[in-house]
C-alpha positions in Angstrom: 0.0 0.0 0.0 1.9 3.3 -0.9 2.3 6.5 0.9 3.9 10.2 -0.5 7.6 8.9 -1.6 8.8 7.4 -4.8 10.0 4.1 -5.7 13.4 3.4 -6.2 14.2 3.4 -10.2 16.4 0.7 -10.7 13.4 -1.5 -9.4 11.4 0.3 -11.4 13.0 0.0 -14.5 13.7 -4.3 -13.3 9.6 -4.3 -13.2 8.6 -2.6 -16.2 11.9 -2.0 -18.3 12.3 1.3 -20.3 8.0 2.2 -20.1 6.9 5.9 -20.7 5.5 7.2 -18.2 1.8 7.3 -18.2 0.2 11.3 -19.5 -2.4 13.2 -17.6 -5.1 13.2 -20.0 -6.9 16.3 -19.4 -8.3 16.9 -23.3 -10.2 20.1 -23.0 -13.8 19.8 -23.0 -17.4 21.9 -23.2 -17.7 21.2 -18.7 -14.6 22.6 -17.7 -15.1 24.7 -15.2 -18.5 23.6 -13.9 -18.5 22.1 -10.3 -20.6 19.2 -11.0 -21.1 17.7 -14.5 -22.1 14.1 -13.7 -25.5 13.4 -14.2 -27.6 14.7 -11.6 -30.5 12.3 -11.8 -31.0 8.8 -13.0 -28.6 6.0 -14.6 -26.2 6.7 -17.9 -27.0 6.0 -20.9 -25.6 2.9 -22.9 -24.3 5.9 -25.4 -23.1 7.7 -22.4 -20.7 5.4 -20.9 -19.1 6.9 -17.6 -14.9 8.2 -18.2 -13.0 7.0 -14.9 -9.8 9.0 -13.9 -7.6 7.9 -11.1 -4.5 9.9 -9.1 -1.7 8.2 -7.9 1.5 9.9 -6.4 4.8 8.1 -8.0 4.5 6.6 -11.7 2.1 3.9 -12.5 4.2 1.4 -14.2 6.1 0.6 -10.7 5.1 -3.5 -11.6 2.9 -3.6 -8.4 0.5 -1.5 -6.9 0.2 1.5 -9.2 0.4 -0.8 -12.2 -2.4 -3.2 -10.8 -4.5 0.4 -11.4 -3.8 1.3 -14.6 -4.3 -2.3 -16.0 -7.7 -2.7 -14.2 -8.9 0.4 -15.8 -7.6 -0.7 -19.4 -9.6 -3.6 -19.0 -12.5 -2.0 -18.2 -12.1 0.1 -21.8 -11.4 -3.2 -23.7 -14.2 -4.7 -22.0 -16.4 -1.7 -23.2 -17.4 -0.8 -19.5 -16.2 2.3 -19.8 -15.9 5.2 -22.6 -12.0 5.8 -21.7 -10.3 6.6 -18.9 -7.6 9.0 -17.9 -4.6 9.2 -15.4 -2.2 11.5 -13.7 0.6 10.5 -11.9 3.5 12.0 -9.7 0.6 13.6 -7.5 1.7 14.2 -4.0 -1.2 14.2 -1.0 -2.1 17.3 -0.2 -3.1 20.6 -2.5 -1.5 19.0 -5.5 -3.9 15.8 -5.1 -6.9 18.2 -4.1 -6.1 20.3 -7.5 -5.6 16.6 -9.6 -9.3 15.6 -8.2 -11.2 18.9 -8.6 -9.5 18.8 -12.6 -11.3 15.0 -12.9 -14.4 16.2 -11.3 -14.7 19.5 -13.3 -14.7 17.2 -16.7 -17.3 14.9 -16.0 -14.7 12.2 -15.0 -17.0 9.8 -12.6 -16.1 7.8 -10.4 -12.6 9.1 -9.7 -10.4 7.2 -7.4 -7.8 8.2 -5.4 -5.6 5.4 -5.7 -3.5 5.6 -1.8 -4.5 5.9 1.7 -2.9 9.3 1.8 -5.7 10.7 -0.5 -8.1 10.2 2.3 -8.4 13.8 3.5 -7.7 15.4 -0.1 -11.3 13.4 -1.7 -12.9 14.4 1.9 -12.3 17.8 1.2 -13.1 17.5 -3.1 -16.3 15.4 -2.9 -18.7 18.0 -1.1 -18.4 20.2 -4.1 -19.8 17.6 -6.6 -22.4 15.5 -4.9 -23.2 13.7 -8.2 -19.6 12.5 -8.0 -18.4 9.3 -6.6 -14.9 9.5 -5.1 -12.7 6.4 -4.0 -9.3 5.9 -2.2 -7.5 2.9 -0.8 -8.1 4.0 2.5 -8.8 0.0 3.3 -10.9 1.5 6.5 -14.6 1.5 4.9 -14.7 5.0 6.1 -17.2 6.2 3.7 -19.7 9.0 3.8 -22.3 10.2 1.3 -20.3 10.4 -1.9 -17.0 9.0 -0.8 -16.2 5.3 -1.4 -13.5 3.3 0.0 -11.7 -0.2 -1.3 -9.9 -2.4 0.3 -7.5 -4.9 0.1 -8.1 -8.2 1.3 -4.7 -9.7 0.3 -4.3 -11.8 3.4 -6.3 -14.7 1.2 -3.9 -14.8 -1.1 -0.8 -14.5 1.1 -2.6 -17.9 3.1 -2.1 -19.2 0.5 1.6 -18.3 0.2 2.7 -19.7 3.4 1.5 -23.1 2.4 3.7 -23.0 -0.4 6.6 -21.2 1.5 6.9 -23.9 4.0 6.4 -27.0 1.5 9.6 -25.7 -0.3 12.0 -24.6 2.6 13.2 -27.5 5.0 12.8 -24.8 8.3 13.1 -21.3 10.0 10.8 -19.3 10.1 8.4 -16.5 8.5 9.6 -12.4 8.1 6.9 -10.5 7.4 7.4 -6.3 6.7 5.1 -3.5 6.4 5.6 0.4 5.1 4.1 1.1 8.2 2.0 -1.4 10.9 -1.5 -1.2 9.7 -4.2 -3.4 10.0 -3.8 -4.9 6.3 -0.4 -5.6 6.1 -0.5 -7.7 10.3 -3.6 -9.4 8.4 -1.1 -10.4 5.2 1.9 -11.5 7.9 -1.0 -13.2 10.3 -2.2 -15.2 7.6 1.1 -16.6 5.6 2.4 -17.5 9.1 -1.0 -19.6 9.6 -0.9 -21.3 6.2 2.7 -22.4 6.7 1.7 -23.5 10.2 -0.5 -26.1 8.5 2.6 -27.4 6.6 5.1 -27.0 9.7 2.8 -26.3 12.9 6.0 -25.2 14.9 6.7 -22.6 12.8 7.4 -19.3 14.6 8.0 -15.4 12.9 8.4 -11.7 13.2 6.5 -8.6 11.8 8.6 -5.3 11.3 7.5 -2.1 10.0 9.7 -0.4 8.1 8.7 3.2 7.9 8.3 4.1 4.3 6.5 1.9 1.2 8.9 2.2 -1.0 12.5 2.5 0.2 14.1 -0.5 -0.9 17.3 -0.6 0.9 15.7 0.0 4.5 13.4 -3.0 3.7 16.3 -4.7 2.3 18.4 -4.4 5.8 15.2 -5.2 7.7 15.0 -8.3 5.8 18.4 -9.4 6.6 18.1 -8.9 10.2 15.4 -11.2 10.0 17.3 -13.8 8.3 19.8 -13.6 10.8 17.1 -14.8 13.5 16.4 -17.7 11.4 13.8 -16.5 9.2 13.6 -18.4 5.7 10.4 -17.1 4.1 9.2 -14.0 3.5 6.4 -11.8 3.4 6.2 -8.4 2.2 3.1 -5.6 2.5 4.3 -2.4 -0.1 6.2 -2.0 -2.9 9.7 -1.9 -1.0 9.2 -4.2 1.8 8.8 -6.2 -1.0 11.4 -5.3 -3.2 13.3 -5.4 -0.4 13.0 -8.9 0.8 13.8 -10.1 -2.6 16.9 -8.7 -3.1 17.6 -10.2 1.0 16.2 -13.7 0.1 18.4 -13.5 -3.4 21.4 -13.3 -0.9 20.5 -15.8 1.5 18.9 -18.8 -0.5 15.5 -17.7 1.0 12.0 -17.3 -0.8 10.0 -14.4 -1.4 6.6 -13.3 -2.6 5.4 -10.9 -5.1 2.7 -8.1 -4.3 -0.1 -6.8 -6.4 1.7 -8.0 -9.3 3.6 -10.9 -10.6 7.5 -10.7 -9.9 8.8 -13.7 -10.6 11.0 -12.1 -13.1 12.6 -10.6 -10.4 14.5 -13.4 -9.0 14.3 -17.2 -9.1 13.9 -16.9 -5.4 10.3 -15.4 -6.2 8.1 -18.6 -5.2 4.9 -17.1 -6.4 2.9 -13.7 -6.6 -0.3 -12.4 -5.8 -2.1 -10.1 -8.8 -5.1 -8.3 -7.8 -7.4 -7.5 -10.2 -8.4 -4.2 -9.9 -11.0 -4.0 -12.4 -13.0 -5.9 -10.6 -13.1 -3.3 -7.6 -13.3 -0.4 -10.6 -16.1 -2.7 -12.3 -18.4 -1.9 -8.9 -17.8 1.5 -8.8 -19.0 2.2 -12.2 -21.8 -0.2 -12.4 -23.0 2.6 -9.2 -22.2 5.1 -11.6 -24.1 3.8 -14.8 -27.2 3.2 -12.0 -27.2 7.1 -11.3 -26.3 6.0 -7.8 -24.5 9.4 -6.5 -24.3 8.5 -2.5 -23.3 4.9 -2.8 -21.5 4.9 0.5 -20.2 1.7 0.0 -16.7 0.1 0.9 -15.5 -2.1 -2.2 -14.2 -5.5 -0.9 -13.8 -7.6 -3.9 -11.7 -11.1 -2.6 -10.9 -14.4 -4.3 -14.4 -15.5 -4.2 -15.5 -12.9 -7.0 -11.8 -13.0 -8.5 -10.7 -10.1 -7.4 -7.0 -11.7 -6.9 -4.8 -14.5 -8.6 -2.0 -16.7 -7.3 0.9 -17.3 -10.1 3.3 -19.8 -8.6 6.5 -18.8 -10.5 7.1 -21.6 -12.8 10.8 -22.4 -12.0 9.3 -23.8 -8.7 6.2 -25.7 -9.9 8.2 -28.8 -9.9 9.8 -28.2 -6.8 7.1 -28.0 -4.8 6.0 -31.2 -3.2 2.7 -32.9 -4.4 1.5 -33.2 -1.4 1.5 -29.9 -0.5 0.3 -28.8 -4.3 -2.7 -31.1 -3.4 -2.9 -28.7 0.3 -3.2 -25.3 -1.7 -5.3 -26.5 -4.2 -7.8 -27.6 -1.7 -7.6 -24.5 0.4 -7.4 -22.3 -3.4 -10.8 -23.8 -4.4 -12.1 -24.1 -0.4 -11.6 -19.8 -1.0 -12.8 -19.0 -3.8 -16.1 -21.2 -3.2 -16.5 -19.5 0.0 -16.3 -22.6 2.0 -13.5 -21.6 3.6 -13.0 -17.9 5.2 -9.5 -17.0 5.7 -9.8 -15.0 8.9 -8.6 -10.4 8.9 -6.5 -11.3 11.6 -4.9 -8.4 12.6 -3.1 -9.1 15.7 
């Protein structure tokens, strides 16, 4: 989940190679300027698709959490959901992301999400102006009020999964899980690989740090290896460099690492598998609200395994590495989730 600072390049150019960076498109239109121009009454037309517009603060091509947006909203316009979308990144929190929102909302851009936590109070402060508007932001809180949505992240059903694969392939130690900061998500993700190795190795033990900052890599990277030093051989990682981070620490020590948000297997062969989320899923909602003239939604977004809203890509240099009988375990438990027979428990302790 990211926060204000920017990701490292050299992992960004590792993720996504030698991308442009994604425009603001902000074509000049007939509305600009008026302080509502969604539809005041009643659903959208079929000819009158809605535009979605998102904010993010670093560059979307990062290969994880910014990337998992812009790829959930091109999906949505090859799908024919929507009429186009349009982006703007390198927006910091604060009166630059309340100026990026107002832009959106002044163009008839709806819904508009706010793709970090740290948008929270900028769309707070946006959304009373144009009450035909829905707003999002990862807040992950379901704090949501009249016009302003929320969407969270339920990754700790994917990262179960993980652990079960984490412990089948390492002979011991134990888990290292690492946060940008300790929030209730990212103790949910740690909390739940630890239980699914458990059911491979019940005496497996771990440890949760926060790091302090989503994206430096080399703070995450020494966090790691303090936690290998105490034994730890698997790791879990909540943010773009506590993930990053671990991978470049498990590439040194023989360990195994997990992707988040996106796959990163091409990172390192000691990538065991990666979750995707598939954000169009969560987008899909929001502008299924809009096209149903459904202004004040107050809603929070949860979209989980059970409605696809996140993959599992076992990297393939490890699918024949990984003992059938514990294949046979995270299959069960992979199809047990996304029936809904199985609930894998937001523990956030």
């Amino acid at each position: 989940m990211p926060s204000s600072s920017h990701p490292r390049r050299r992992w960004r150019t590792l993720v996504a190679g030698a991308a442009a960076a994604v425009a603001l498109v902000l074509a000049g239109c007939g509305d600009a300027g008026r302080r509502d121009t969604a539809p005041a009454d009643g659903a959208a037309t079929a000819s009158d698709k809605p535009r979605l517009a998102i904010v993010y603060y670093p560059q979307f091509r990062d290969g994880s959490w910014g990337e998992a947006a812009l790829t959930g909203a091109q999906k949505l316009k090859d799908a024919g959901v929507i009429a186009d979308f349009a982006v703007q990144e390198n927006v910091d929190p604060g009166a630059d992301g309340v100026r990026a929102l107002r832009s959106f909302a002044e163009q008839g851009y709806n819904p508009i999400i706010a793709h970090s936590f740290n948008y929270g109070d900028d769309v707070k402060q946006v959304a009373p102006e144009f009450p035909n508007t829905i707003f999002a932001y990862a807040g992950g809180f379901g704090d949501v009020q009249d016009n302003v949505a929320d969407y969270s992240q339920p990754f700790w059903e994917a990262t179960y999964l993980e652990g079960i694969l984490a412990a089948g392939v390492t002979e011991g130690g134990g888990v290292a899980g690492a946060g940008g900061f300790d929030i209730p998500v990212c103790r949910a993700m740690y909390n739940a690989y630890l239980e699914g190795a458990k059911l491979v190795r019940p005496e497996t033990t771990g440890s949760f740090v926060a790091v302090g900052d989503w994206s430096d890599v080399q703070m995450a990277k020494e966090a790691a290896l303090a936690q290998a030093d105490q034994g730890a051989t698997m790791f879990v990682g909540c943010g773009q460099g506590p993930t990053f981070g671990q991978i470049e620490a498990a590439t040194e020590r023989g360990a195994v690492a997990v992707g988040y948000t996106g796959d990163m297997s091409g990172l390192s062969e000691q990538v065991l598998a990666s979750f995707t989320w598939n954000l169009d899923k969560v987008f899909e909602e929001m502008v299924a609200d809009v096209v149903a003239g459904r202004t004040n939604p107050t809603r929070y977004y949860e979209v989980g395994m059970t409605k696809d809203g996140m993959d599992v890509v076992i990297n393939p240099v490890w699918r024949d590495r990984i003992p059938a009988e514990v294949m046979a375990l995270y299959e069960q438990k992979l199809e047990e989730i996304r029936s809904g027979a199985f609930t894998v428990a937001m523990n956030t302790q």
